[in-house]
C-alpha positions, 0 to 999 in steps of 0.5 A: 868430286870435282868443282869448277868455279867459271866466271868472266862471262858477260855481254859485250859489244863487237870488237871487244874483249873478256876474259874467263876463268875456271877455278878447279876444286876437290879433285883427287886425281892430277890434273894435267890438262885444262880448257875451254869449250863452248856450246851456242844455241842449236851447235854442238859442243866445240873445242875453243883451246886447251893447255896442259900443265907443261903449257901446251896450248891446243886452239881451235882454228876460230880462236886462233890470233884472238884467244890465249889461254893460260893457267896456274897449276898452283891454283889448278885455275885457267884463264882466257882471254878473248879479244875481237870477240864478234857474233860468232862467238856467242855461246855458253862456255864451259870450263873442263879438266883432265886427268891421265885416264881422261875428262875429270868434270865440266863447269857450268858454264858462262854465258858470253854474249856479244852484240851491240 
């Protein structure tokens, strides 16, 4: 089964910068995608980006100009770095993984507060 190793998180102030990183562990099928949705309190789940292993990165609109997300298949490890970060983006985030025949697992999640 796989496991995901998320860290990163934190409380930061408006206009600043964190970056996360999931380590993906004990998968026995190919992982071709990785990413990162978050989830605040009373919200659904939502997308925040993904990038498969050829590189294609999917951003949510909310995350666009402000976020990257890279990866290192090697490590099977994603990273995101978020800049002007701003009240809106308070939630837990959560690190997942896909397969060819689809989602393979999700993190726990990391908690990222931003307030002053």
């Amino acid at each position: 089964q796989v496991q995901f190793v998320e860290s990163g998180g934190g409380l930061v102030q408006p206009g600043g910068s964190l970056r996360l990183s999931c380590v993906a562990s004990g998968s026995r099928v190919y992982i071709v995608r990785m990413g990162w949705y978050r989830q605040a309190p009373g919200k659904q789940r939502e997308l925040v980006a993904t990038i498969t292993n050829g590189g294609t990165t999917k951003y949510a609109d909310s995350a666009k100009g402000r976020f990257a997300i890279s990866r290192d298949n090697a490590k099977n490890t994603v990273y995101l770095q978020m800049n002007s970060l701003n009240a809106e983006d308070t939630a837990v985030y959560f690190c997942t993984a896909d397969s060819v025949f689809g989602t393979i697992g999700w993190g726990q999640g990391t908690q990222v507060t931003v307030s002053s």
